[in-house]
C-alpha positions in Angstrom: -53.8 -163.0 -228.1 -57.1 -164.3 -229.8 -56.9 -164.1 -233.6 -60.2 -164.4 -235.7 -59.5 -164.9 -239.1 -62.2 -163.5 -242.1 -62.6 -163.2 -245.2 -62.4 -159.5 -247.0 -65.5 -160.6 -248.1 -67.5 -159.9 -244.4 -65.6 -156.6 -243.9 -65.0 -155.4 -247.1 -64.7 -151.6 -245.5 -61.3 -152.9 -244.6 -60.0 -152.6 -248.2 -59.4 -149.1 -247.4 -57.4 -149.5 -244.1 -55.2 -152.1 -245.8 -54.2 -149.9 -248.5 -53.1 -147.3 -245.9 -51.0 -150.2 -244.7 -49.7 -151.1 -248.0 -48.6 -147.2 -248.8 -47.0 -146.7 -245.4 -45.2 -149.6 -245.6 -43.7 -150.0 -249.1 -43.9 -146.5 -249.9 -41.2 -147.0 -253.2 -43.3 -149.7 -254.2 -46.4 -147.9 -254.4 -45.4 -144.9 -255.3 -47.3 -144.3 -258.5 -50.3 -146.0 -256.7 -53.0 -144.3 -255.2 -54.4 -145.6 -251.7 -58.0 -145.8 -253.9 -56.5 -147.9 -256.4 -55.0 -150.6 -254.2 -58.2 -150.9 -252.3 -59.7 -151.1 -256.2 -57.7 -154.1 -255.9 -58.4 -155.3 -253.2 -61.7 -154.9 -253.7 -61.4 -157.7 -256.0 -60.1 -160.2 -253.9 -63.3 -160.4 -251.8 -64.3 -164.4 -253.3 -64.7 -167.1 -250.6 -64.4 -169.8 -252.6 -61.9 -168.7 -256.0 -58.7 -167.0 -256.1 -58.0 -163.9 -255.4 -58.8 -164.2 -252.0 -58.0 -162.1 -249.0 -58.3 -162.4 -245.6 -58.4 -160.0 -242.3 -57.1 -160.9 -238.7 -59.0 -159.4 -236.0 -58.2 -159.0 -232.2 -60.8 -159.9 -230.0 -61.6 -156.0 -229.4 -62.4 -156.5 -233.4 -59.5 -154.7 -234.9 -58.1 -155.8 -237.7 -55.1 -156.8 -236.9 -53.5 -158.1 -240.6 -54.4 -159.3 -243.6 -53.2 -162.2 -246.4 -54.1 -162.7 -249.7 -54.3 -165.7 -252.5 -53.4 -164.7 -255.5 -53.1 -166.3 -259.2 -49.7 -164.2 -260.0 -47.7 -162.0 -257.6 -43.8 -161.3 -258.3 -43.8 -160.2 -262.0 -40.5 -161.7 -262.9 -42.2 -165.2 -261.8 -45.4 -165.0 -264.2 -44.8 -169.0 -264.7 -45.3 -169.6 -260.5 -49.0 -169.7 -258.8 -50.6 -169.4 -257.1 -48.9 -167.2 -254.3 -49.4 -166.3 -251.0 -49.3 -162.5 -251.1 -49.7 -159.1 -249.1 -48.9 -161.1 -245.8 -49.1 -157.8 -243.5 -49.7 -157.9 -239.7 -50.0 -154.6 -237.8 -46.2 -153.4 -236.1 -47.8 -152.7 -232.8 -49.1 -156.9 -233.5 -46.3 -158.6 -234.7 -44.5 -161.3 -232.8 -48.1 -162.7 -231.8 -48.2 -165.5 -234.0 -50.7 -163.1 -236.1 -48.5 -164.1 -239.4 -48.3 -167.9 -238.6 -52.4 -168.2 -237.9 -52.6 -166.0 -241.6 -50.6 -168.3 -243.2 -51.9 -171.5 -241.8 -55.3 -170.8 -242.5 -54.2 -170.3 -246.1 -52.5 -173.6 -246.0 -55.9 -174.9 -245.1 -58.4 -173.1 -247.6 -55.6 -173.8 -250.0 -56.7 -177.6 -251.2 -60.4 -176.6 -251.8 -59.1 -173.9 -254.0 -57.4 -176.6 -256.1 -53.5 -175.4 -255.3 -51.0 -178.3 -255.4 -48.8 -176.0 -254.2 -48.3 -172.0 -253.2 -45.9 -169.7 -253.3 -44.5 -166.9 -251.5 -42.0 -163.9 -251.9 -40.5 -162.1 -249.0 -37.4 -160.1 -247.9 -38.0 -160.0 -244.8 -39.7 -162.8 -242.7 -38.0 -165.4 -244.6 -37.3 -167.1 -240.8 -41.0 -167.4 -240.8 -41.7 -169.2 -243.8 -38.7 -172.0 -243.2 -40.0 -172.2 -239.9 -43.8 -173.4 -241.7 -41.5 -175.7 -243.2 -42.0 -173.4 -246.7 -38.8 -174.3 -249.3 -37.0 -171.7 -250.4 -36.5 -172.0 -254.0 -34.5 -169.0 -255.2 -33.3 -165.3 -253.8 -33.7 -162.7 -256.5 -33.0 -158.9 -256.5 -37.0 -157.8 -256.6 -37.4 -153.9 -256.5 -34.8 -152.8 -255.0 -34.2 -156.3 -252.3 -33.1 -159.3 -252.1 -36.7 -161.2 -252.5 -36.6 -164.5 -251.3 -38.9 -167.2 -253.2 -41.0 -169.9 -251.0 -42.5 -172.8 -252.3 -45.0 -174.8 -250.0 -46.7 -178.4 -251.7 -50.1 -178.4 -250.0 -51.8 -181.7 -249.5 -55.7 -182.2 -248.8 
């Protein structure tokens, strides 16, 4: 499958349709979030050139597909660690279609030019994924409920 990735930035109608992701998928974690309020937020993640960033995935019939973000602060109980790779979300009916890898890679790339040294990244559940990108795992904490996995990634120009 052809991926193109964007920034929020060109589509930033998306914001909506991502926070409907974000609500149906970690519905305890937003649960005293509205849908307008994370799209608020996303909203503010529509730079090209400064974190917070975020970025779309779109099939070729122009779907979005997925989205990533770059963010200064993420997991709340790591406010010393930045900047992270965040809200990594592909579609279910997309996933295992290398839709996460080509998010995260293109991160990896824009990373440098936003002056990261390294990133960071917190999952529970595509851990496989990260190690895989050759991410280090750094710590497991319990995170809301999970067992959160921590990534680190040192990112050279």
């Amino acid at each position: 499958m052809d991926i193109q990735v964007l920034y929020l930035q060109q589509k930033p109608e998306a914001a909506a349709i991502i926070a409907r992701w974000f609500k149906e998928e970690w519905p305890d974690f937003f649960a005293a979030v509205s849908e307008q309020t994370i799209a608020a937020d996303f909203l503010q993640r529509t730079n090209t050139n400064t974190i917070p960033m975020a970025l779309l995935s779109l099939n070729n019939n122009s779907q979005i597909t997925g989205t990533v973000s770059i963010t200064h602060s993420s997991i709340t109980t790591r406010p010393q660690l930045g900047p992270w790779l965040s809200g990594l979300y592909v579609q279910p009916q997309f996933r295992h279609c290398s839709i996460a890898t080509q998010l995260i890679k293109t991160v990896e790339t824009l990373a440098p030019q936003l002056g990261c040294n390294f990133l960071y990244a917190g999952t529970s559940v595509v851990q496989l994924l990260f190690k895989q990108l050759n991410w280090e795992e750094i710590e497991v904490t319990p995170y809301h409920g999970q067992q959160l996995s921590i990534f680190r990634k040192k990112i050279t120009p």
